[in-house]
DOMI-638949 format. One record per atom (N, C-alpha, C, O): x, y, z. Coordinates in pm, whole numbers, padded with zeros to 5 digits, always signed. Example, Ala and Ser with C-alpha at 12.3 -4.5 7.8 and 13.67 -1.06 7.14 Angstrom:
+01319-00569+00780 +01230-00450+00780 +01320-00330+00780 +01424-00332+00846 +01285-00225+00708 +01367-00106+00714 +01290+00003+00787 +01341+00114+00804 
***
This chain:
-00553+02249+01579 -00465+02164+01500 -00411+02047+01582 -00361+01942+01543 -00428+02083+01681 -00359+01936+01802 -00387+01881+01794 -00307+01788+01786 -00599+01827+01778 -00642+01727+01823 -00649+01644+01656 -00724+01551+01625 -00554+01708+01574 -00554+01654+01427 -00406+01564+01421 -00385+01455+01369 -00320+01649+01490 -00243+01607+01474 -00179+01460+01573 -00103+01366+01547 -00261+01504+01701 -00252+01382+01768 -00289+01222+01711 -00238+01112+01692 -00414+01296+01699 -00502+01152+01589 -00427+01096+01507 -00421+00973+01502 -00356+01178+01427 -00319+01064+01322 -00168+01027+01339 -00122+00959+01247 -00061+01068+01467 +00036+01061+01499 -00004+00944+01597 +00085+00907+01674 -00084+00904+01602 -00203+00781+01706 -00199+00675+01633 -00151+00566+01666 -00257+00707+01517 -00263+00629+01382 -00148+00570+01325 -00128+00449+01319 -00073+00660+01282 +00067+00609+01252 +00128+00559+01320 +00210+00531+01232 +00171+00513+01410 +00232+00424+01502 +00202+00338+01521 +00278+00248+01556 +00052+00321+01502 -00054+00187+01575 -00046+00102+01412 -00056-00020+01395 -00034+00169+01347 -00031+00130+01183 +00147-00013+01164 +00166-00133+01144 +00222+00104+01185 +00307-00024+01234 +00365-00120+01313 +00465-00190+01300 +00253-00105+01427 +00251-00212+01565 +00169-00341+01509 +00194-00459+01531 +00009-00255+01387 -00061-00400+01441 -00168-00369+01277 -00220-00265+01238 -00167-00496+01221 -00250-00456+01111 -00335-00505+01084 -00339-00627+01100 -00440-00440+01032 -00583-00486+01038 -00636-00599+01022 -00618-00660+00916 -00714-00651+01127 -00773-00778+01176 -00800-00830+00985 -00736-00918+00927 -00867-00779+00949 -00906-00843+00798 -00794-00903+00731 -00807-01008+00667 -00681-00841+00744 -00543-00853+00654 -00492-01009+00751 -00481-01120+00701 -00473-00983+00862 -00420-01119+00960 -00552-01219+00885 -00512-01290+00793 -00688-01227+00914 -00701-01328+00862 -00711-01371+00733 -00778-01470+00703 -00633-01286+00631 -00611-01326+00517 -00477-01422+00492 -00443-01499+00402 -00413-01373+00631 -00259-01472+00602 -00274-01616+00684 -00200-01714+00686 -00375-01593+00736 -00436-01707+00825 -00496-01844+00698 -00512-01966+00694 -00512-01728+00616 -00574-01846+00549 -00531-01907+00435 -00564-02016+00388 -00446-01815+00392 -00307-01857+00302 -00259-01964+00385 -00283-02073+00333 -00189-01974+00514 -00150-02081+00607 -00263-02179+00532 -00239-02243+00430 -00416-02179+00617 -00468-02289+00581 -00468-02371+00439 -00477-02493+00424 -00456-02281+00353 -00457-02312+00199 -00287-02434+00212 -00260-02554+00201 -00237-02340+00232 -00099-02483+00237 -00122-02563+00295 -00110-02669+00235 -00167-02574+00433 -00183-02688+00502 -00278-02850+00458 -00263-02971+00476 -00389-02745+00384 -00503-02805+00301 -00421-02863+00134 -00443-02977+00092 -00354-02790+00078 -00332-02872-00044 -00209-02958-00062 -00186-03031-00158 -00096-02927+00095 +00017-02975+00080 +00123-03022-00073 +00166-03129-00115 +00129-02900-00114 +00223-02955-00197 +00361-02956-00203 +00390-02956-00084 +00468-02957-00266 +00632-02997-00217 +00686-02861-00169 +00794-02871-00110 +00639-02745-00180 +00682-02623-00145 +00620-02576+00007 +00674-02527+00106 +00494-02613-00020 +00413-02603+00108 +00501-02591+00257 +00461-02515+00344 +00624-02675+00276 +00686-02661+00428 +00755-02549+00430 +00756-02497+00541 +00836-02470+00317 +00886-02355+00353 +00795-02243+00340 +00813-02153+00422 +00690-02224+00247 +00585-02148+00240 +00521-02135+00417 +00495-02033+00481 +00511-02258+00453 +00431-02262+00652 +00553-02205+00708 +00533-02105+00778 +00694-02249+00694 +00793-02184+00770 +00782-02004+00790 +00806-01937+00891 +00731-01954+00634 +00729-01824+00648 +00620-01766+00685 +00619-01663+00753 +00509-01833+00640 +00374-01730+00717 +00403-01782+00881 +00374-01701+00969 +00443-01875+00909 +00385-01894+01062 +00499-01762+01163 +00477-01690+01260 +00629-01788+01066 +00719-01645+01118 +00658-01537+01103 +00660-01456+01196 +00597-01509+00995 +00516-01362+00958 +00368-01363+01073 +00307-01256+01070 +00323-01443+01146 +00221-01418+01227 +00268-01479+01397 +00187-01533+01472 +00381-01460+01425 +00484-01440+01527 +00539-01348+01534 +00576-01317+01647 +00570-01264+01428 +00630-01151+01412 +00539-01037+01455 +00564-00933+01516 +00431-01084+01408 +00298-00966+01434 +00253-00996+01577 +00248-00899+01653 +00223-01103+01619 +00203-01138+01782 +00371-01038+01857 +00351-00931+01914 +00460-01070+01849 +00567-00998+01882 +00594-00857+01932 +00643-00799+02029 +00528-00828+01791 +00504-00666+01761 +00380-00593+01844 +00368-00484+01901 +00299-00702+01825 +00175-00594+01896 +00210-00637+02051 +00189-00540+02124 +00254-00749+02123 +00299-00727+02242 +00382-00678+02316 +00396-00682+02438 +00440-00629+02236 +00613-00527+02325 +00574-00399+02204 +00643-00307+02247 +00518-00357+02108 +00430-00236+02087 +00557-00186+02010 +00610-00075+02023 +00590-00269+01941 +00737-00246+01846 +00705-00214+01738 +00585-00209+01712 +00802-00182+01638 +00730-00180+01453 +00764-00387+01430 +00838-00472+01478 +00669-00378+01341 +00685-00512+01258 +00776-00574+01173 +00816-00689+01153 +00803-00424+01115 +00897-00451+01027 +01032-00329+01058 +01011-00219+01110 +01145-00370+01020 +01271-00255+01014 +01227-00139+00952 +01212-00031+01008 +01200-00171+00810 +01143-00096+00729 +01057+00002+00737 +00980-00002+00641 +01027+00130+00843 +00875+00203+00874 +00839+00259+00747 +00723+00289+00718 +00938+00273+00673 +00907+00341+00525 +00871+00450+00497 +00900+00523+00593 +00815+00516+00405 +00837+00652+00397 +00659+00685+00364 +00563+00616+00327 +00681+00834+00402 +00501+00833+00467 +00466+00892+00299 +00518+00985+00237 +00330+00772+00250 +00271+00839+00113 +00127+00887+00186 +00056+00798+00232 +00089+01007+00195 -00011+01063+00224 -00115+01073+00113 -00076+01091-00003 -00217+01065+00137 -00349+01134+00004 -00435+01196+00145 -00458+01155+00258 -00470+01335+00053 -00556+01406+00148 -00691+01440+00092 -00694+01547+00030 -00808+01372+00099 -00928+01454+00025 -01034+01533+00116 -01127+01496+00188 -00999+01614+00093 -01060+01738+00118 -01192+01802+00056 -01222+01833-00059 -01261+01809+00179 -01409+01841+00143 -01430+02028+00092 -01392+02130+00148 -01504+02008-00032 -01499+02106-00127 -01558+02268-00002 -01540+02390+00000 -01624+02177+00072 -01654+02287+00164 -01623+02322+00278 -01690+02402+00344 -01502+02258+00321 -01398+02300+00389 -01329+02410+00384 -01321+02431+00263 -01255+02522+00454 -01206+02660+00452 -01057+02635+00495 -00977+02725+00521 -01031+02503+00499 -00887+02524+00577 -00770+02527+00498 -00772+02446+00405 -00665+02600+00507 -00584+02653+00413 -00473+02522+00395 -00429+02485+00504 -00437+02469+00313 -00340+02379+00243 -00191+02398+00297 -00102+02317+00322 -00197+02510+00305 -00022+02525+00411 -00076+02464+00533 -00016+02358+00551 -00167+02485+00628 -00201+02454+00762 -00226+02320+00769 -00206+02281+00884 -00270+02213+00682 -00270+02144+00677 -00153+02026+00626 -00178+01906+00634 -00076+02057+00594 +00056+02014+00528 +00114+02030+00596 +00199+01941+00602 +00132+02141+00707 +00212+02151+00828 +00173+02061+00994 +00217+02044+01108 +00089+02033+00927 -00008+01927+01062 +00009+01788+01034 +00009+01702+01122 +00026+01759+00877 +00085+01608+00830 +00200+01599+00903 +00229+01516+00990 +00278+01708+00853 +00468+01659+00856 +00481+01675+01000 +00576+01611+01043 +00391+01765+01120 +00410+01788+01214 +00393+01599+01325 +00479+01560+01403 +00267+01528+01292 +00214+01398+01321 +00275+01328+01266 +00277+01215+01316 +00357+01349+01137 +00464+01223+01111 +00628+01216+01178 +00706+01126+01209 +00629+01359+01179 +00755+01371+01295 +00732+01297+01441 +00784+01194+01485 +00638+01382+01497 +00592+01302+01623 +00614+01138+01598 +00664+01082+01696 +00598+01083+01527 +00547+00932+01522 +00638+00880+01514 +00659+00783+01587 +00751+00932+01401 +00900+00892+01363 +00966+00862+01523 +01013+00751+01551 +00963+00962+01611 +01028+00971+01732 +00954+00869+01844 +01008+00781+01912 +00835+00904+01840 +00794+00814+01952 +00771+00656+01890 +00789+00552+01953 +00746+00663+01810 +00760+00501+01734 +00858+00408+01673 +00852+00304+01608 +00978+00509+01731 +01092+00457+01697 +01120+00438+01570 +01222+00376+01538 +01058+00473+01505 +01118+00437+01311 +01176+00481+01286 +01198+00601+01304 +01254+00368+01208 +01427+00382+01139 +01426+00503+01011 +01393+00488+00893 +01462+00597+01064 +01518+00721+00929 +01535+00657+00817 +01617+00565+00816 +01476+00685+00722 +01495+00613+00559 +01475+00731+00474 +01446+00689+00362 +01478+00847+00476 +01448+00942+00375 +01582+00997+00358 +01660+01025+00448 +01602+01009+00221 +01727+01130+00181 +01706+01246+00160 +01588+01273+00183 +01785+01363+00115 +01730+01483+00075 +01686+01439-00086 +01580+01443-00149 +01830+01395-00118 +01764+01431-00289 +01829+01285-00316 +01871+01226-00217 +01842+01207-00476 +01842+01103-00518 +01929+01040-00551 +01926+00919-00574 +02044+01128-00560 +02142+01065-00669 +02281+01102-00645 +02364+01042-00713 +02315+01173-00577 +02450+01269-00521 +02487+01251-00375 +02541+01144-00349 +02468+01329-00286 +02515+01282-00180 +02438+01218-00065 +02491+01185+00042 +02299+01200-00096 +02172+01158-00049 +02200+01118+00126 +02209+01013+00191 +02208+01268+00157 +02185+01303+00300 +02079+01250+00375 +01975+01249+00309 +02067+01209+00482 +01985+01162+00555 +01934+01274+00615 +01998+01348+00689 +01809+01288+00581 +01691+01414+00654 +01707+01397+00813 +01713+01489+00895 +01713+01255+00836 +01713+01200+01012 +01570+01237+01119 +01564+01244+01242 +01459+01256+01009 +01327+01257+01057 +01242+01179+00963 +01151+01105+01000 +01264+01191+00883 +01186+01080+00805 +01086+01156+00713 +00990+01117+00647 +01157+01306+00735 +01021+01430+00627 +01162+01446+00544 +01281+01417+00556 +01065+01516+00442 +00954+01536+00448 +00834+01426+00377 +00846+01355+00278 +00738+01440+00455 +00623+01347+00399 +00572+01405+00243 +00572+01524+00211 +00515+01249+00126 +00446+01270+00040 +00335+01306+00054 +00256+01238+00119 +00298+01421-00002 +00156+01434-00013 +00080+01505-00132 +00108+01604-00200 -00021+01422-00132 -00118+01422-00275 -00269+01485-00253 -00347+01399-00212 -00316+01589-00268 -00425+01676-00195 -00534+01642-00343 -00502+01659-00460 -00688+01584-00283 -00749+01592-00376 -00904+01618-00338 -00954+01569-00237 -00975+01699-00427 -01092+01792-00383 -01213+01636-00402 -01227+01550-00490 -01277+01663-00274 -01458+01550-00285 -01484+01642-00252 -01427+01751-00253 -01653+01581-00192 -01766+01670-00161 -01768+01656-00001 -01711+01565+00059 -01834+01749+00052 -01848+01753+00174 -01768+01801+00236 -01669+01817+00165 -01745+01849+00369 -01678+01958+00435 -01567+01873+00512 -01521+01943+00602 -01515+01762+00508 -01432+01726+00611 -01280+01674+00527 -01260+01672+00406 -01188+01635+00637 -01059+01611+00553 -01035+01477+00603 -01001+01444+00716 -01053+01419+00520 -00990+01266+00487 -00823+01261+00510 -00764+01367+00491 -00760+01167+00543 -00613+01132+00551 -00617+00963+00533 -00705+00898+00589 -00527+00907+00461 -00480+00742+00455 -00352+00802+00430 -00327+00909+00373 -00277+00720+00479 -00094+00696+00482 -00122+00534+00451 -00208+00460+00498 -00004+00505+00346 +00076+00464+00339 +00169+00457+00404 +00208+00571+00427 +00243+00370+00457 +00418+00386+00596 +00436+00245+00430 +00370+00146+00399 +00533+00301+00381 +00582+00245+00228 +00704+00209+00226 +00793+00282+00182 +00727+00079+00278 +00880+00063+00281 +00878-00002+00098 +00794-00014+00008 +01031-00031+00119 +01104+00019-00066 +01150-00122-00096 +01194-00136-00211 +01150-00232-00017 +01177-00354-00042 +01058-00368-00177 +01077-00378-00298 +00945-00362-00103 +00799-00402-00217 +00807-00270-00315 +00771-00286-00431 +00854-00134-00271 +00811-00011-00350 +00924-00037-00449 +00864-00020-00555 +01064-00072-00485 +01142-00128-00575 +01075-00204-00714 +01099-00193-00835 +00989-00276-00642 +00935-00393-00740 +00765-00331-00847 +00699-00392-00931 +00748-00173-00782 +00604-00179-00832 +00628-00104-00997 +00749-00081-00995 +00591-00072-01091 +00606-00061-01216 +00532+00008-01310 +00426-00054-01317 +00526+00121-01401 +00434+00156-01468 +00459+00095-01614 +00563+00045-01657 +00381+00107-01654 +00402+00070-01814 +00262+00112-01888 +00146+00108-01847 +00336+00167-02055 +00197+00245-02150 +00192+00139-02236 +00283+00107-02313 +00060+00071-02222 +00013+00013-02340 -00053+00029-02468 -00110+00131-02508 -00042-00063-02519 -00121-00005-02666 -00209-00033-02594 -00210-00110-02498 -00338+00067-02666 -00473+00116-02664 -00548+00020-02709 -00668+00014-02685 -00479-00070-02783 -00575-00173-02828 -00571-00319-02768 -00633-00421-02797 -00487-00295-02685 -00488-00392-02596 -00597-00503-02481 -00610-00459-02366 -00642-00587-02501 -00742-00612-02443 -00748-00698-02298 -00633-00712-02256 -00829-00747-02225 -00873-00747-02101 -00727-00819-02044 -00671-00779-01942 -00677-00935-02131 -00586-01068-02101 -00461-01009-02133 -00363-01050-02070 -00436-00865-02275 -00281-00775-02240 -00280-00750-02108 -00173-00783-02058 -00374-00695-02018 -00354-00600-01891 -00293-00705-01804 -00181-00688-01755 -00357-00802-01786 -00353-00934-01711 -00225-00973-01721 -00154-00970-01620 -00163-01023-01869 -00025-01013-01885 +00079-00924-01857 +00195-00953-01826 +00022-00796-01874 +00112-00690-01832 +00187-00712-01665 +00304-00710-01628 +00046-00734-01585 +00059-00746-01455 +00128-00824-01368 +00190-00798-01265 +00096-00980-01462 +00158-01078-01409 +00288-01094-01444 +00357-01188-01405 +00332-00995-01527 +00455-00964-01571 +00549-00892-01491 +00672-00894-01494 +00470-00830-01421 +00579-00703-01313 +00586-00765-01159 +00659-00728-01067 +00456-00906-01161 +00439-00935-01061 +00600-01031-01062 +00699-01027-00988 +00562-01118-01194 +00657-01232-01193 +00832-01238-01176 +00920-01318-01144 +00810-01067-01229 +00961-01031-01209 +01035-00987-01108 +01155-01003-01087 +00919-00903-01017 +00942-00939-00862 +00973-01036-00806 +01066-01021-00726 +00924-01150-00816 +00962-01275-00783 +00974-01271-00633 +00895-01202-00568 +01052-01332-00583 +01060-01331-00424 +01105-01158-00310 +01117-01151-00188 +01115-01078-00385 +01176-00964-00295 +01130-00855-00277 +01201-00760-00241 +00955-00843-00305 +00896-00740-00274 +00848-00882-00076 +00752-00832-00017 +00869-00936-00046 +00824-01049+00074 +00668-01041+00051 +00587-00962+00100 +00647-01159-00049 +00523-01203-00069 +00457-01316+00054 +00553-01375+00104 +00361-01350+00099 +00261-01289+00029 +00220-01114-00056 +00336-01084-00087 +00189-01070-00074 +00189-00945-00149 +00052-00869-00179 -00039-00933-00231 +00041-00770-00156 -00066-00695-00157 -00108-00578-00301 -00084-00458-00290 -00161-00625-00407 -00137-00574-00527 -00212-00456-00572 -00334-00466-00559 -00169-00347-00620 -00263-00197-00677 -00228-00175-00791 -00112-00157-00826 -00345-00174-00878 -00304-00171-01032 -00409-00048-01045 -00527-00062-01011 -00350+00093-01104 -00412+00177-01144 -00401+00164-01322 -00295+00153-01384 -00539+00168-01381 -00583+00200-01523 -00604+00318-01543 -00673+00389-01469 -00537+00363-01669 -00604+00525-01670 -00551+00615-01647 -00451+00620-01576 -00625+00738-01719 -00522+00884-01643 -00408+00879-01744 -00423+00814-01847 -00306+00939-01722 -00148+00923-01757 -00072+00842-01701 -00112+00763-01616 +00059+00852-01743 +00174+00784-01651 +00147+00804-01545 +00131+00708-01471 +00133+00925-01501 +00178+00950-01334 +00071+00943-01250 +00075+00929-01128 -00064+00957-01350 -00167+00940-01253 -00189+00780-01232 -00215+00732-01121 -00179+00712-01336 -00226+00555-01350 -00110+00473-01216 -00120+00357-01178 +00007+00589-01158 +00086+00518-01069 -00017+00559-00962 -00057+00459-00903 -00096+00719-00900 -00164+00752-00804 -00263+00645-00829 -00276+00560-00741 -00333+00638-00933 -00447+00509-00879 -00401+00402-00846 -00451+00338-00754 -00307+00365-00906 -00211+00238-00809 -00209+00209-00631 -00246+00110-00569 -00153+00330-00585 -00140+00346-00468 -00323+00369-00422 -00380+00307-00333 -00368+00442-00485 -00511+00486-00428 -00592+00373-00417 -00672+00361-00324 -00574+00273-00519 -00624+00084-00522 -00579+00050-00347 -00672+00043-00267 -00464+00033-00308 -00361-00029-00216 -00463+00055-00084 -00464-00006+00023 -00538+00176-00088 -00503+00260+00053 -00692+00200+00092 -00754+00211+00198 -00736+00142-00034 -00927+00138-00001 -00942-00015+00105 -00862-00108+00116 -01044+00001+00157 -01072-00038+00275 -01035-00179+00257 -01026-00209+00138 -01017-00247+00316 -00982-00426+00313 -01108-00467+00285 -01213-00424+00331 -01088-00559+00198 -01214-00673+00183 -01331-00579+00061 -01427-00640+00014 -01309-00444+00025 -01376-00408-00066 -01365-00479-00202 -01292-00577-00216 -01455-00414-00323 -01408-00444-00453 -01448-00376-00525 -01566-00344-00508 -01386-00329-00621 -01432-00234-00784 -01578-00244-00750 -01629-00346-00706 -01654-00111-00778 -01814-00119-00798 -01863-00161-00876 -01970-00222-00879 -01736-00115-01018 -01745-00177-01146 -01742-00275-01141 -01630-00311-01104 -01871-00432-01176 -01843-00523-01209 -01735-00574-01280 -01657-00646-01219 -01713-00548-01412 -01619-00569-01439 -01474-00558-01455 -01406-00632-01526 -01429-00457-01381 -01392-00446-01308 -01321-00514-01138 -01214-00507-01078 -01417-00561-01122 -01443-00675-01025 -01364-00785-01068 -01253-00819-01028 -01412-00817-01125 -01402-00952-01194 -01236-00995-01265 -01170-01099-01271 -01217-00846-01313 -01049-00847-01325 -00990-00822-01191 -00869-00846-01195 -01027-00787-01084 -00949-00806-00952 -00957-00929-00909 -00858-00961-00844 -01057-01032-00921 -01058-01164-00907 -00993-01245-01005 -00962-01357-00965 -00959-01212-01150 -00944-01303-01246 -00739-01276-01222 -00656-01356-01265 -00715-01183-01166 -00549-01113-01157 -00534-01176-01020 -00427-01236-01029 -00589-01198-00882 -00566-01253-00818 -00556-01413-00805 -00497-01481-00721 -00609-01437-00882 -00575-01591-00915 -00507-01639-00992 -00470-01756-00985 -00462-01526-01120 -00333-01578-01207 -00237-01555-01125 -00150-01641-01131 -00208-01429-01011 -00103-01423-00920 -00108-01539-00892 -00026-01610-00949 -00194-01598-00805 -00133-01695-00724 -00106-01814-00767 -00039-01889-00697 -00166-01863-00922 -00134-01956-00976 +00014-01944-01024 +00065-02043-01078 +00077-01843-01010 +00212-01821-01034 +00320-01910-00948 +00417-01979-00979 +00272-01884-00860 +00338-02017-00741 +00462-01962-00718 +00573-02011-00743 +00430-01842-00660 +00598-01788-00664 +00577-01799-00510 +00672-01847-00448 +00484-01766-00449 +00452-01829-00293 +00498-01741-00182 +00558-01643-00227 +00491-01743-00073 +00559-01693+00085 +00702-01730+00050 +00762-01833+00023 +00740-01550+00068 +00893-01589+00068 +00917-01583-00047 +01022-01523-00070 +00836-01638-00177 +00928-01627-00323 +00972-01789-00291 +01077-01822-00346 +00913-01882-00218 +00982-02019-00209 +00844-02134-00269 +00814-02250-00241 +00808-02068-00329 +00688-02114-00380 +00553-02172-00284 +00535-02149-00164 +00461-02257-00381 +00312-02256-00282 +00191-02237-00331 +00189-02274-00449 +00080-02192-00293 -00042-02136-00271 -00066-02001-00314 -00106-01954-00420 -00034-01952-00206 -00080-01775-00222 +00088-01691-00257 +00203-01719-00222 +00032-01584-00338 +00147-01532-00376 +00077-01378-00320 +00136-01278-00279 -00024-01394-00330 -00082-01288-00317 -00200-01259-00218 -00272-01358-00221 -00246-01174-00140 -00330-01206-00043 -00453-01085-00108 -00568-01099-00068 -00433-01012-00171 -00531-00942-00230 -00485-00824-00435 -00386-00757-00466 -00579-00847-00494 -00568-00728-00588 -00688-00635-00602 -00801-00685-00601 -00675-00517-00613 -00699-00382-00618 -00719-00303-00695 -00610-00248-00712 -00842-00228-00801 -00800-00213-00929 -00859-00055-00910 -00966-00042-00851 -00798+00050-00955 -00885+00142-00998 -00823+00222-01107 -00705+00234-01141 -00979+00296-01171 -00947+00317-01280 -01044+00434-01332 -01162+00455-01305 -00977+00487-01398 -01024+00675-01492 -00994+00653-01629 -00922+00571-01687 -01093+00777-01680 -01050+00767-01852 -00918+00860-01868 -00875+00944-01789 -00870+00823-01986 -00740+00838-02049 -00774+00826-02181 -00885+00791-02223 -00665+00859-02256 -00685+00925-02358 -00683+00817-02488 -00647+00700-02474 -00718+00864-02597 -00765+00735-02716 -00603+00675-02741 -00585+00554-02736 -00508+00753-02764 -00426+00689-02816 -00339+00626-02680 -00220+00596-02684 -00434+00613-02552 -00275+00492-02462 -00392+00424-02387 -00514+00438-02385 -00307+00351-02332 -00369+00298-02176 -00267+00270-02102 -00206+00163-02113 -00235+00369-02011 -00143+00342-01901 -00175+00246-01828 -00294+00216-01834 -00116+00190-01766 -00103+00111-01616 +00016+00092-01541 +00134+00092-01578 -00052+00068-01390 +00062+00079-01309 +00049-00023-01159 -00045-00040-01081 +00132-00055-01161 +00122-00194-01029 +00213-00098-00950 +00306-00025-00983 +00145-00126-00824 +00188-00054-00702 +00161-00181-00577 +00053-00212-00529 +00320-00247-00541 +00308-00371-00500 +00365-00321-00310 +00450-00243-00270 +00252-00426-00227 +00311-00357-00100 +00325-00520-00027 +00257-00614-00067 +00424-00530+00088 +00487-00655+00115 +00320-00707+00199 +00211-00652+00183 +00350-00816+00279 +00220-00838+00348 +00196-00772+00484 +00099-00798+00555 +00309-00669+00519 +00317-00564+00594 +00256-00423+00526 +00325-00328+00489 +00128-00430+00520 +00024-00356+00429 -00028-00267+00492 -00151-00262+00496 +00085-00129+00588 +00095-00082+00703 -00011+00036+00650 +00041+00077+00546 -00137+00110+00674 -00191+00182+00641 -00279+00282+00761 -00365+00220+00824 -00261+00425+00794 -00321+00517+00864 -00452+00551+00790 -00458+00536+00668 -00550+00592+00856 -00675+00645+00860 -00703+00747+00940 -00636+00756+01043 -00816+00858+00913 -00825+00951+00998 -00914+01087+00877 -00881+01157+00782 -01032+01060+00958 -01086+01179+00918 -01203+01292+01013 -01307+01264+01074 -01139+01412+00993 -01109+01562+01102 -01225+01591+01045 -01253+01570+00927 -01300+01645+01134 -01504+01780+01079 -01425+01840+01134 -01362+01796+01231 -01409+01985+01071 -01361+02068+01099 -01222+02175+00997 -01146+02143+00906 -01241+02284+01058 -01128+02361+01025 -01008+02353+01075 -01005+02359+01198 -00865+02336+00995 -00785+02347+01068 -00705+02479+01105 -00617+02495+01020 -00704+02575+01199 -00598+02659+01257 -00455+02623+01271 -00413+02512+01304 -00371+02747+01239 -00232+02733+01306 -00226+02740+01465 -00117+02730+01523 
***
């Protein structure tokens, strides 16, 4: 269980020191996009990305978090159908590598016990979310989320009518986007789960947000609504910062399951451009 738990207590830390080369040059190029169309918003829009890629030079050189925010750990675990390792042992090896990480990575305690009453500070940062789901093949998958609540405030489900078509969804979206407005700290990283129920259409949300950078829906069309939603975002012009601009958005994310005749859920699951994400996958059994 050590060399599981090391790994991804490796992971998590490095997750909020330094974020993936693909994602930096996506804000790289949001920069260029302002620089290239200069319009009247354009100087505070450069004021904030050029802070947001100082901040990250900063961070990865003194090996700091990026943000205050380390946020709270959303785990998904898929687990290979032919795997033997027991679900307690493994749940105890998450919370065990997110403790570790909390401490040596210095992240700021943000978890309560419960919601609404005297919302005690845990003062470790557990317990961690976690969402266990069966694939094929014998090994165990892990992605974290480190989910701070500035952007997690702003993300939204909503049940649509069923008869709703390609340009409702679109509206729906740009609706939860628009009302965010400046305080999820856009640029913004967007997950829209279709499908399922309420609660699942929020898991494909997040499950959109955790897939590899630079992918897209297999589903063509599909596709095509992650491109056609990323450009009404950004034609929104709500911009870096919420001070308007170019990019509002540096990527959208779509996935999607059947659901039932009479709804169509959906759910935006919005993350800041601190799009802090762990990886890590164990061959093997895990022991206590």
């Amino acid at each position: 269980m050590n060399s599981f738990v090391n790994k991804l207590k490796t992971e998590l830390i490095k997750s909020t020191i330094e974020l993936d080369e693909s994602l930096i040059n996506l804000i790289k190029k949001a920069k260029e996009k302002e620089l290239f169309f200069q319009t009247k918003e354009s100087s505070s829009s450069l004021v904030v990305l050029n802070s947001i890629l100082e901040n990250l030079e900063i961070a990865r050189k003194n090996k700091i978090p990026m943000c205050q925010d380390t946020g709270m750990f959303d785990v998904f675990v898929d687990i290979g159908r032919d795997n033997k390792s027991q679900l307690s042992t493994i749940e105890k090896a998450i919370n065990k590598a997110c403790l570790l990480a909390s401490d040596e990575g210095h992240f700021r305690k943000s978890v309560v016990k419960e919601p609404v009453f005297d919302r005690e500070n845990t003062k470790n940062n557990l317990p961690a979310i976690i969402t266990y789901n069966l694939v094929e093949g014998k090994n165990i998958e892990v992605n974290v989320l480190l989910k701070g609540f500035g952007s997690e405030n702003c993300s939204s489900v909503r049940m649509l009518n069923p008869t709703v078509s390609k340009e409702g969804v679109i509206e729906a979206v740009l609706d939860i986007v628009k009302t965010a407005g400046g305080k999820p700290c856009p640029p913004i990283c967007v997950g829209v789960g279709l499908g399922g129920t309420m609660e699942r259409a929020a898991y494909l949300s997040k499950r959109a947000l955790i897939r590899e950078f630079g992918s897209s829906n297999l589903d063509l069309k599909y596709k095509e609504l992650e491109d056609e939603l990323l450009l009404k975002i950004n034609e929104s012009k709500i911009g870096a910062g919420g001070f308007g601009g170019v990019t509002t958005a540096l990527f959208v994310n779509v996935e999607q399951e059947a659901t039932h005749i009479a709804g169509l859920p959906l759910a935006v699951s919005i993350n800041c451009w601190a799009d802090r994400k762990a990886h890590i996958t164990y061959e093997g059994i895990l022991y206590d």
